[in-house]
ZASE-115678 format. One record per atom (N, C-alpha, C): residue in one letter; z negated, y, x. Coordinates in steps of 0.001 Angstrom, whole numbers, padded with zeros to 6 digits, always signed. Atoms other than C-alpha are relative to their C-alpha. Layout:
<pts>
AZYX
...
</pts>
This chain:
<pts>
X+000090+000633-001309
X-066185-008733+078691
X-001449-000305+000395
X+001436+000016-000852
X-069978-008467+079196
X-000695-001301-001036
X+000140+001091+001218
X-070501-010962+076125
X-000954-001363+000900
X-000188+001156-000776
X-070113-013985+078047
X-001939+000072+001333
X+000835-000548-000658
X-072761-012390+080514
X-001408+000228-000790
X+000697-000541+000829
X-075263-011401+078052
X-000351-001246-000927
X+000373+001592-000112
X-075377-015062+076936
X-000482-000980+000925
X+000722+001059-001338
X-076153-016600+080190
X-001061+000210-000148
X+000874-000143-000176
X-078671-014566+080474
X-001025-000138-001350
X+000838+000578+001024
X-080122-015473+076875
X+000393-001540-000529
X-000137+001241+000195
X-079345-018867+076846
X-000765-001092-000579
X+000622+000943+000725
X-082312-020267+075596
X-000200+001002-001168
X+000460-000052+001644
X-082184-017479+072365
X-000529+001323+000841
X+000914-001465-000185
X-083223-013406+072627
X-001295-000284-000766
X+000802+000243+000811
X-086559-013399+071785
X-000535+000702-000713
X-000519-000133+001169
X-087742-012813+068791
X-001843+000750-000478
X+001739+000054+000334
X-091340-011313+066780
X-000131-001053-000709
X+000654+000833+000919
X-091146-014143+064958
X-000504-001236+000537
X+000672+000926-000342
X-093555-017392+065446
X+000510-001299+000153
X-000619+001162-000183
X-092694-020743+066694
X-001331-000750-001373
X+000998+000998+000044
X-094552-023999+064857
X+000639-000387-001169
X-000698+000317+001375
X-093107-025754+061767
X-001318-001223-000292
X+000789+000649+000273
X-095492-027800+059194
X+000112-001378+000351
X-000139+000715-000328
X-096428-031188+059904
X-000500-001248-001207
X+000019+000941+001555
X-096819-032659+056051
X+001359-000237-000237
X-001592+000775+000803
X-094193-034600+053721
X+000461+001021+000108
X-000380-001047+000086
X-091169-032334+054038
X+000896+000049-001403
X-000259+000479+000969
X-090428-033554+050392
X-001164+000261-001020
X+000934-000338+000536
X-091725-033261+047169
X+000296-000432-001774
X-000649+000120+001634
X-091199-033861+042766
X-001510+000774-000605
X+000977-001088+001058
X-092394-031407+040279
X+000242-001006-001258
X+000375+001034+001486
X-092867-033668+037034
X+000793+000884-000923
X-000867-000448+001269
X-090323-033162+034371
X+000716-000721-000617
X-000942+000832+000342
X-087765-034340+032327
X+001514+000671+000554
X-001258-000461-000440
X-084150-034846+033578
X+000127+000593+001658
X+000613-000668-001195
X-085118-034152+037394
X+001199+000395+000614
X-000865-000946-000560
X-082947-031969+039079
X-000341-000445+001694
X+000910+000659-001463
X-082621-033036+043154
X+000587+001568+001124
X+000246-001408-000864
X-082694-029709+045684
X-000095-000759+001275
X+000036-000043-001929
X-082042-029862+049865
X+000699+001499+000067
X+000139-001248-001159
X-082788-027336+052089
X+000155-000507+001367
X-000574+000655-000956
X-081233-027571+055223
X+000235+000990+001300
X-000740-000584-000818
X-080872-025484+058437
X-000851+001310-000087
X+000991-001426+000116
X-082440-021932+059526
X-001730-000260-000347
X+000929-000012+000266
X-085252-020653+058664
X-000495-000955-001955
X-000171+000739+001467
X-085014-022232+055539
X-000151-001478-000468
X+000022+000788-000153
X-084742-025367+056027
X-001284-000703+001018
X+000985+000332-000755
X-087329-025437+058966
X-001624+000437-000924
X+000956+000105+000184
X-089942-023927+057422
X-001050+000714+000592
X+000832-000254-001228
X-091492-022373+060139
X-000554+001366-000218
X+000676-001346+000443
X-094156-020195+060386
X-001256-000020-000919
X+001308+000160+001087
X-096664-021740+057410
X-000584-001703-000083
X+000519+001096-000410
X-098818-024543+057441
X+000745-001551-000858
X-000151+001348+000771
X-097489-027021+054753
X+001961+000658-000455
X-001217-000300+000722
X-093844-027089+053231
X-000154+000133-001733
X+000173-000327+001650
X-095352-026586+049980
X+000522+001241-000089
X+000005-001690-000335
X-095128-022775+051119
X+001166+000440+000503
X-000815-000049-000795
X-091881-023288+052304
X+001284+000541-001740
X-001241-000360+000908
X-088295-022445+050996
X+000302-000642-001257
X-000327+000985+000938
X-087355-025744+049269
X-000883-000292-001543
X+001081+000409+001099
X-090992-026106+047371
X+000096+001179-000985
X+000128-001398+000708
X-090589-022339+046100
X+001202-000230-000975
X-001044+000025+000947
X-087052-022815+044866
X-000123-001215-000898
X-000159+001446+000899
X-087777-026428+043338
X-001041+000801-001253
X+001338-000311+001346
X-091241-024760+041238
X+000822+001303-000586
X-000473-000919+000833
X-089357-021608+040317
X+001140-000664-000763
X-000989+000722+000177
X-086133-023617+039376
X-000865-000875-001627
X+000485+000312+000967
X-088395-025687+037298
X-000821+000568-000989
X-000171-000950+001056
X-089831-023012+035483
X+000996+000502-000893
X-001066-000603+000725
X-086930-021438+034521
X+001140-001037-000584
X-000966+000736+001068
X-084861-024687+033220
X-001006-001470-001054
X+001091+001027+000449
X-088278-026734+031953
X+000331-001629+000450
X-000680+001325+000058
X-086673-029805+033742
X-000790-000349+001741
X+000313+000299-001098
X-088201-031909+036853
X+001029+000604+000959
X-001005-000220-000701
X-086981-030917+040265
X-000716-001045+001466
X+000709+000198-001003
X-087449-032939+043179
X+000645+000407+001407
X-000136-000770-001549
X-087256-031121+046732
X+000123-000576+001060
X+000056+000717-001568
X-086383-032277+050271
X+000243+001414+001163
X-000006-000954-001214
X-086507-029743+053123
X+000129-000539+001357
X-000065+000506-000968
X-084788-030472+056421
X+000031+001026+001314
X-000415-000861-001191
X-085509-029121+060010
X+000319-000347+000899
X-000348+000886-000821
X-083641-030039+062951
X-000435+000212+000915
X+000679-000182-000923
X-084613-030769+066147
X+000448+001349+000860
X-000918-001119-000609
X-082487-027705+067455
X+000499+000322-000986
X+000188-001343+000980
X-082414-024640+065271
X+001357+000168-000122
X-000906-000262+000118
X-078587-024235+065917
X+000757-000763-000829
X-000927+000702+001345
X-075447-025054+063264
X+000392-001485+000425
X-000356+001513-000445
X-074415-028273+065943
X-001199-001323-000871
X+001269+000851+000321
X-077965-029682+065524
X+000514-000182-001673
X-000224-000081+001400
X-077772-029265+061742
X+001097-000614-000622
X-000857+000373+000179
X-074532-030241+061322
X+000129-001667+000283
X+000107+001467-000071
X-075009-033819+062881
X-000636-000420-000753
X+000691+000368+000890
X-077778-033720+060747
X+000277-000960-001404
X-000496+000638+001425
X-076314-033892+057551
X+001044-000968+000006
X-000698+001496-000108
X-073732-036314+058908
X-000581-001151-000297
X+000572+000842-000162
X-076128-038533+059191
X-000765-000672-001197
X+000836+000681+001470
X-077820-038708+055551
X+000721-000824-000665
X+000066+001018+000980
X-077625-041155+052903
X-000199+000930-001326
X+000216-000416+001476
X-077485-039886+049509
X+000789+001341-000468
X-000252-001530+000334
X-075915-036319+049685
X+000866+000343-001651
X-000555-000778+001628
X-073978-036971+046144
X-001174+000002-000532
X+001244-000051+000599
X-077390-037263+044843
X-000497+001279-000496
X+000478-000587+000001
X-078028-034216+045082
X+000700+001342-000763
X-001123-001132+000277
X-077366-030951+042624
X-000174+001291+000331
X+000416-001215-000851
X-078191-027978+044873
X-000026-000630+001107
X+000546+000037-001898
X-078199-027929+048742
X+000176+001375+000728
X+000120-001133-000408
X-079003-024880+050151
X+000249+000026+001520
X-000160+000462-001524
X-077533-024436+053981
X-000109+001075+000750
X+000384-000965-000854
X-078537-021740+056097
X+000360-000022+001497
X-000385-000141-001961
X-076714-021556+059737
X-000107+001330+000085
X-000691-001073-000801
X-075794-019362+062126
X-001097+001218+001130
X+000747-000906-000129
X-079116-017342+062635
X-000185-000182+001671
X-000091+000423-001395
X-079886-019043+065943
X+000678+000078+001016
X-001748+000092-000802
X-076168-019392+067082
X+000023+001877+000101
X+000010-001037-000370
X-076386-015927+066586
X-000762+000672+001060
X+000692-000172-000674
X-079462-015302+068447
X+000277-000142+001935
X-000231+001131-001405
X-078183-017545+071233
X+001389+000839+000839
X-001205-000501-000969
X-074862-015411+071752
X+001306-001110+000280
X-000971+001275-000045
X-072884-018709+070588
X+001580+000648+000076
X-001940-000086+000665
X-068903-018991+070441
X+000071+000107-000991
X-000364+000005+001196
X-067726-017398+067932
X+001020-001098-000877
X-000741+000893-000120
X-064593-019689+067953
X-000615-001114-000338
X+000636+001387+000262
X-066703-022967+068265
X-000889+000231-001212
X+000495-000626+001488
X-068665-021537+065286
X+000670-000468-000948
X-000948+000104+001497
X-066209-021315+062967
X+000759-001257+000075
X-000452+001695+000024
X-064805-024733+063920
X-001021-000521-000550
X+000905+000803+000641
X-068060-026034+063297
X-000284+000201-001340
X+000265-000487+000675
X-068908-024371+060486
X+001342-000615-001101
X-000708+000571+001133
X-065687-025018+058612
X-000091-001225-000217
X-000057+001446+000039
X-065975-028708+059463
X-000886-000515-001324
X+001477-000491+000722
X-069507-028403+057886
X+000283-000733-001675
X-000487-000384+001193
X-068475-026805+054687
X+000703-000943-000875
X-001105+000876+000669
X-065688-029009+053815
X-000536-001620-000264
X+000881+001602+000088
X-067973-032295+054456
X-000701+000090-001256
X+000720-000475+001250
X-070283-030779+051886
X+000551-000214-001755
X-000570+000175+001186
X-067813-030539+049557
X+000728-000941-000523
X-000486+001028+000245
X-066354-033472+050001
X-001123-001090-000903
X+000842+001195-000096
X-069199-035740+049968
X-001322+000465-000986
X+001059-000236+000616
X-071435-034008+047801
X+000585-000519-001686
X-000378+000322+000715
X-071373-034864+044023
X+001032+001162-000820
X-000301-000842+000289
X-069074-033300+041675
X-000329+001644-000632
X+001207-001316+000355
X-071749-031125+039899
X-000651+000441+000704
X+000573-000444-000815
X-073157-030106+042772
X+000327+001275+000198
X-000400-001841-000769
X-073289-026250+044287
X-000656-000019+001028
X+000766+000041-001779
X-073639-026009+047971
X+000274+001804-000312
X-000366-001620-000278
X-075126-022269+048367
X-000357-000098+001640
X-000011-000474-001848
X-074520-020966+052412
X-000447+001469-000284
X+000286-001557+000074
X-076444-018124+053099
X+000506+000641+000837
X-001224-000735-001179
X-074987-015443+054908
X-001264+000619+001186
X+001003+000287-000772
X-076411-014696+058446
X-000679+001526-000076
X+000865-000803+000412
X-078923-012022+058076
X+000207+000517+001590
X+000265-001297-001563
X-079197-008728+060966
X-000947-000451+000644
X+001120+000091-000874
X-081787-009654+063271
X-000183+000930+001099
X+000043-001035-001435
X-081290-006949+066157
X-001658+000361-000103
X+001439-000625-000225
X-084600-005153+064601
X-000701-000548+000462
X+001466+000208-000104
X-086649-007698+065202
X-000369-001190+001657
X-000053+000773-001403
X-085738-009057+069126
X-000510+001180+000737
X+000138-000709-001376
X-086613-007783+072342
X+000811-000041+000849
X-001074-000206-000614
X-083526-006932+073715
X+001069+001525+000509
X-000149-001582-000477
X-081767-003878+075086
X+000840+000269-000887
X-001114-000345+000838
X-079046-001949+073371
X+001371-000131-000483
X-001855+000972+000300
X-075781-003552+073952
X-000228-000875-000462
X+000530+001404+000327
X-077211-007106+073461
X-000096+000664-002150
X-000188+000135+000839
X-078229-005474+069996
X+001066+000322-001009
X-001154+000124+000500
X-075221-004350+069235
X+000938-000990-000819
X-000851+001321+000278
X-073636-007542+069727
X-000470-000555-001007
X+000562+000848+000910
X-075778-009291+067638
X+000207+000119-001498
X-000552-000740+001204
X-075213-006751+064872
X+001328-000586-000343
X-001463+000039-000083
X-071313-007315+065447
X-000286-001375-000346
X-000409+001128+000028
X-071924-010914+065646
X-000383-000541-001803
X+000094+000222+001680
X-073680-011243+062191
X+000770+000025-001117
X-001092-000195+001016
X-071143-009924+060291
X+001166-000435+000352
X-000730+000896-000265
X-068431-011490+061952
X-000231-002172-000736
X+000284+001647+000558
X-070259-015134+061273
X-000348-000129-001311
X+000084+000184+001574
X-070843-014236+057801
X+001215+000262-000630
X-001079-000078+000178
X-067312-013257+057351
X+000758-001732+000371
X+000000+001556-000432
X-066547-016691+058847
X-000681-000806-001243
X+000798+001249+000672
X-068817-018275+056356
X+000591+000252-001763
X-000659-000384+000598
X-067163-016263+053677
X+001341-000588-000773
X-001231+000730+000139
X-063827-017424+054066
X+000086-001600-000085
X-000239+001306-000398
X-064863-020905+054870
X-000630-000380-001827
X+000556+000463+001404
X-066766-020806+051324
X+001044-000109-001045
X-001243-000302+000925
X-063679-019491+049472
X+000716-001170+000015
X-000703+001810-000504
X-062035-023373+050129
X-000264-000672-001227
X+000238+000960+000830
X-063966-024840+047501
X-001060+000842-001230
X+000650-000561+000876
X-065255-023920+043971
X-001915-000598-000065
X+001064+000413-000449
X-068229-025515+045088
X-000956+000376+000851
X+000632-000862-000704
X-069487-023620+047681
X+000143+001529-000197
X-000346-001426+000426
X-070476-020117+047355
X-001183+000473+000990
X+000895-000437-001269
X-072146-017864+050277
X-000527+001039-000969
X+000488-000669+000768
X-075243-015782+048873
X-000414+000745+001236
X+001430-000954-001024
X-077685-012868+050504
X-001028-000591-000155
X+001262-000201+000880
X-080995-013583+050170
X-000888+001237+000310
X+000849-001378-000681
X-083449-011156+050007
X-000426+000318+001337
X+000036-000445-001620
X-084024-009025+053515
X-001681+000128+000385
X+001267-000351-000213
X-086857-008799+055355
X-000533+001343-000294
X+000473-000943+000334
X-088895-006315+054610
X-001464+000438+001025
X+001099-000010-000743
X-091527-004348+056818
X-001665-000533-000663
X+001428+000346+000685
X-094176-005524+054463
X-000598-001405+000550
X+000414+001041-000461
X-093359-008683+056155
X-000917-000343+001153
X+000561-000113-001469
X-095127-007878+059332
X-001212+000374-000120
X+001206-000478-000025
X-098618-007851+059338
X-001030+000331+001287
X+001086-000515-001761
X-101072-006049+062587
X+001624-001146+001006
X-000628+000308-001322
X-097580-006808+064573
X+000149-001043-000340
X-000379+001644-000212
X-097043-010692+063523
X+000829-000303-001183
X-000709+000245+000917
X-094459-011785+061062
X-000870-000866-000781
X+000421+000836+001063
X-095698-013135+057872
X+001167-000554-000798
X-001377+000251+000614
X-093779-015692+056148
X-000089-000489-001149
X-000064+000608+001103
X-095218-016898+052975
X+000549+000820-001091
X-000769-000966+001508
X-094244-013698+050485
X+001595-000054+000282
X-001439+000280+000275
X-090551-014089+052154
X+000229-001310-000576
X-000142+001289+000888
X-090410-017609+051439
X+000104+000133-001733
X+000371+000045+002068
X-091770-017245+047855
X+001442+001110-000595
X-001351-001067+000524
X-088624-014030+047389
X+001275-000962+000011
X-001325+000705-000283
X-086365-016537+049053
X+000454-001135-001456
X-000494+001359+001050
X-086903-019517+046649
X+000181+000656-001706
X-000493-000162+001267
X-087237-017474+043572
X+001902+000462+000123
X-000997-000139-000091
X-084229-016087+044568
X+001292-001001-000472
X-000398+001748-000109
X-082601-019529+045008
X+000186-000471-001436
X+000087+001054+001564
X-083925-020785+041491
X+000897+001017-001229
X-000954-000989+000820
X-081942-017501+039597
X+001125-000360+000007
X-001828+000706-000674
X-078635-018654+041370
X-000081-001230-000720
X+000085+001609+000486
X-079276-022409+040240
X-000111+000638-001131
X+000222+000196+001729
X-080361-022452+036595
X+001028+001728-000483
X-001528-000421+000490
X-076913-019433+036187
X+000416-000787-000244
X-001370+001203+000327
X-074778-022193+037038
X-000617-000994-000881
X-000135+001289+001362
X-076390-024684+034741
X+000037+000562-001363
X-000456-000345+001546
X-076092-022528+031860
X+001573-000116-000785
</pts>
């Protein structure tokens, strides 16, 4: 009952230690190879970027250069952030592209925000399945859409104790949601990625280039499995 309540009052988002500012270079990129492999990042932190000066340093550039290490084959990278951090924003987003069979990886990261925000769970998972199923429609057949699942954040808001509760509750609820909505298609498959770690926090300020760099190797292990 207090839910509803506990959203009003965070309506623009509990806040958070982590830093606003996203880079303002190409959010694109090609590593020189043969046979080029095409990578989108899309949504979350992941997709935005945020936090380091260039998107070289970002999710997409990490998983495209590790990726191309490990299968000796070009990769070229696109990284998208929307104007609004939540799954709606994002979701019109990718309505809106041109090319998505093009592509054989797309990495999609919701929910973190929506979580933050104290969204509908309900309208969530509507959106979210809608999402999913577009993806798999419209993407090519060799393609693998990975959804990450939404990561705990309570530790790292400024919020009281019920609020983090919820948030707790809500995480695993919307990753259960993202779960089931993945299970639909042999094409999509929801991963972890690696967790934050206090190492990430330096004199009190989130650092984000060593997660990034965990995230994308991460990323490029998952990819070059499935092409074996």
């Amino acid at each position: 009952m207090v839910r509803p309540l506990i959203a009003f009052n965070y309506v623009a988002g509990a806040p958070t230690q982590m830093a606003a500012g996203v880079p303002d270079d190409a959010p694109h990129g090609l590593i020189e190879g043969p046979r080029p492999l095409h990578i989108l990042v899309v949504g979350g932190l992941s997709g935005s970027s945020v936090g380091v000066r260039s998107y070289e340093l970002g999710v997409a550039h990490q998983f495209a250069k590790n990726l191309a290490k490990a299968t000796g084959r070009g990769v070229e990278w696109e990284s998208i952030a929307t104007a609004r951090p939540r799954l709606a924003s994002t979701s019109a987003t990718i309505h809106a592209l041109d090319g998505l069979g093009s592509f054989d990886f797309v990495v999609l990261s919701p929910g973190t925000m929506d979580v933050l925000s104290f969204s509908s769970v309900r309208l969530w998972r509507l959106e979210l399945e809608r999402l999913i199923a577009f993806l798999a429609e419209k993407t090519s057949p060799r393609a693998l859409v990975l959804v990450t699942e939404i990561p705990r954040v309570s530790g790292y808001v400024q919020v009281g104790r019920l609020a983090s509760r919820i948030l707790d509750d809500d995480a695993v609820r919307f990753t259960a949601i993202a779960e089931a909505a993945c299970a639909r298609s042999s094409k999509t498959h929801l991963v972890a990625m690696p967790a934050i770690e206090k190492s990430d926090f330096v004199d009190g300020a989130f650092s984000y280039p060593g997660l990034y760099r965990r995230w994308g190797a991460f990323l490029a292990s998952v990819a070059s499995q499935h092409l074996r």
